[in-house]
C-alpha positions as CSV (number, residue, x, y, z in Angstrom):
1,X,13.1,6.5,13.8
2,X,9.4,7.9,12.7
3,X,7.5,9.3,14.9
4,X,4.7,9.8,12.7
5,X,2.3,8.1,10.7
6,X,0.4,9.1,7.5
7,X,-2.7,6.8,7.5
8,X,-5.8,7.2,5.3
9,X,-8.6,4.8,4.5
10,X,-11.1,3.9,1.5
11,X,-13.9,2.2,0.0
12,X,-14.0,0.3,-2.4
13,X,-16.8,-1.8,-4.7
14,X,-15.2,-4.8,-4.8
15,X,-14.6,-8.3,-2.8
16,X,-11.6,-8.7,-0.2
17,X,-11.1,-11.4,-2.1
18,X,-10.3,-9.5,-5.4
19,X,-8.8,-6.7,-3.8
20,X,-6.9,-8.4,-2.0
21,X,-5.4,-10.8,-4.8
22,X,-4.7,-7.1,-6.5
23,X,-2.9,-5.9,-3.9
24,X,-0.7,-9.0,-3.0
25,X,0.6,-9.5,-6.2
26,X,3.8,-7.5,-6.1
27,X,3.8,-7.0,-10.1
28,X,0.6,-4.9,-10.1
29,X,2.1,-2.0,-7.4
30,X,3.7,0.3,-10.1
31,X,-0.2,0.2,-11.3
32,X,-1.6,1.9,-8.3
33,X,1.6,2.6,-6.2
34,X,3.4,4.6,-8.4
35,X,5.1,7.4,-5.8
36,X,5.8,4.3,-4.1
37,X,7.1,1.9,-6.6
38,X,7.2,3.0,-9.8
39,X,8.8,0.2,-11.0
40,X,9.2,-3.6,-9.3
41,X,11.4,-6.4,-10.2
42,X,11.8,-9.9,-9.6
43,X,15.4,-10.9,-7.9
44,X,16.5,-14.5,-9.2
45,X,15.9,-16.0,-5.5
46,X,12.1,-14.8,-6.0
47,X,12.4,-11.7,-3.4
48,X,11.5,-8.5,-4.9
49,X,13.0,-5.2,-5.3
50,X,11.6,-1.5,-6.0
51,X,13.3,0.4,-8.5
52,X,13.4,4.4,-8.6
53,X,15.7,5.8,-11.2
54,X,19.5,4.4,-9.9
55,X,18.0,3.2,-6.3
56,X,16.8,-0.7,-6.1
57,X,15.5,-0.9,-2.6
58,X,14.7,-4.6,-1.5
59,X,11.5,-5.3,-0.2
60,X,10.2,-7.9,2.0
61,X,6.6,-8.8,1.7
62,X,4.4,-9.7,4.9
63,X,0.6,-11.2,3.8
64,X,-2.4,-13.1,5.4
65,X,-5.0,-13.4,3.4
66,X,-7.5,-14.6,6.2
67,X,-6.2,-11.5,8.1
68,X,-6.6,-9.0,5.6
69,X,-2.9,-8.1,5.8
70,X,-0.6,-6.9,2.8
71,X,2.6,-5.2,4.7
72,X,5.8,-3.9,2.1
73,X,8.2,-3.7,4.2
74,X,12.2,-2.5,3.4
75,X,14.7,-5.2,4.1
76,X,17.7,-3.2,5.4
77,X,15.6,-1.2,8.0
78,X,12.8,-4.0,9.6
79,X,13.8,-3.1,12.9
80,X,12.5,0.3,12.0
81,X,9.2,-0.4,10.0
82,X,9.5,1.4,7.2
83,X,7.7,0.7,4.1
84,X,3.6,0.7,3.3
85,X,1.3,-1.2,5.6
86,X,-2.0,-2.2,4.1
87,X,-4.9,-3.8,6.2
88,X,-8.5,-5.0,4.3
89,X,-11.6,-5.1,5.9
90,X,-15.0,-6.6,4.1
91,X,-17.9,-4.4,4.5
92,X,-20.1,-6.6,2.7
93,X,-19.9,-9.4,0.2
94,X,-18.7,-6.8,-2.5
95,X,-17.4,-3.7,-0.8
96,X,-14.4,-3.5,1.2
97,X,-12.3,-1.1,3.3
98,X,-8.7,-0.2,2.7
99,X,-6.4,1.4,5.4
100,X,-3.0,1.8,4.3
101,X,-0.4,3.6,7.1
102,X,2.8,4.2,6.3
103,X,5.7,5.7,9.0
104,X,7.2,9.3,7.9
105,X,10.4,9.4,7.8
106,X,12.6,12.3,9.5
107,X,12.8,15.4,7.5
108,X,9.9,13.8,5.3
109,X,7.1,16.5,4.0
110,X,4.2,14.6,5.9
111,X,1.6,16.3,4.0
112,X,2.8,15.5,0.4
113,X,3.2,11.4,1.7
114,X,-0.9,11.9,2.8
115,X,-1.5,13.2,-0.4
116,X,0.5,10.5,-1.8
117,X,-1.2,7.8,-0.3
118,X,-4.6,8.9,-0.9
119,X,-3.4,9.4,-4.6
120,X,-2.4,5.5,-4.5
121,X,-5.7,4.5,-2.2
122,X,-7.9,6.2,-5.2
123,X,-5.9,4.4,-8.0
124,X,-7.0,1.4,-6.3
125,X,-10.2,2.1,-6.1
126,X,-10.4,3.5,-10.3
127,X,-8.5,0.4,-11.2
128,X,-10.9,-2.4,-9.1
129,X,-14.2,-0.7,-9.3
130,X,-14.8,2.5,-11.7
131,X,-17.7,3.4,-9.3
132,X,-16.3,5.8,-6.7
133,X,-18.0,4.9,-3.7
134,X,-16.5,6.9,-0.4
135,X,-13.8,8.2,0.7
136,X,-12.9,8.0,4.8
137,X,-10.4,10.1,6.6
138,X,-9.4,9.3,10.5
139,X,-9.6,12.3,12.8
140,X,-6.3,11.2,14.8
């Protein structure tokens, strides 16, 4: 079970609204989530699965859109949350915070998943406003 978490935070210029709506909509995660999901498909009861190469991993999404909440979440392992947990917070009327926190695995290079989900957090910044605004990194 992980015992470690890689977490980051960003900013972005846009609504909660919008990124939000970007976000939740599982089709647009190969966009910004590529080390993550670098491809997605639609099952034919409407649950999703990531694909990576010969692996299709079946993902169960968790959202609340008045909470700010958008949690991917690996069907076989639930008990052990594992997967890419994404909480929005509106700074303002057109800027919002992203934290996303995802659990490292045993035997996982923790440093290349922070890179790897700063490198997704920035994507999502580029793709919903081309202004950089700021980046934010937790001391814990």
């Amino acid at each position: 079970m992980p015992t470690k978490l890689a977490l980051t935070s960003i900013v972005i210029s846009a609504s909660i609204r919008d990124v939000f709506r970007f976000v939740a909509e599982m089709r647009n995660m190969p966009r910004w989530a590529p080390a993550f999901a670098p491809r997605v498909e639609q099952c034919a009861d409407g649950s999703w699965d990531i694909v990576r190469e010969e692996e299709r991993i079946p993902i169960r999404q968790v959202r609340s859109r008045r909470l700010g909440v958008v949690d991917f979440v690996r069907k076989p392992d639930e008990a052990a949350a594992r997967g890419a947990f994404v909480r929005m917070i509106a700074l303002s009327a057109d800027e919002c915070a992203v934290v996303m926190a995802v659990p490292v695995a045993n035997g996982q290079d923790s440093e290349r998943l922070q890179q790897s989900i700063e490198e997704e957090l920035a994507a999502l910044r580029e793709i919903l406003s081309p202004k950089a605004v700021r980046s934010m990194r937790p001391n814990c």
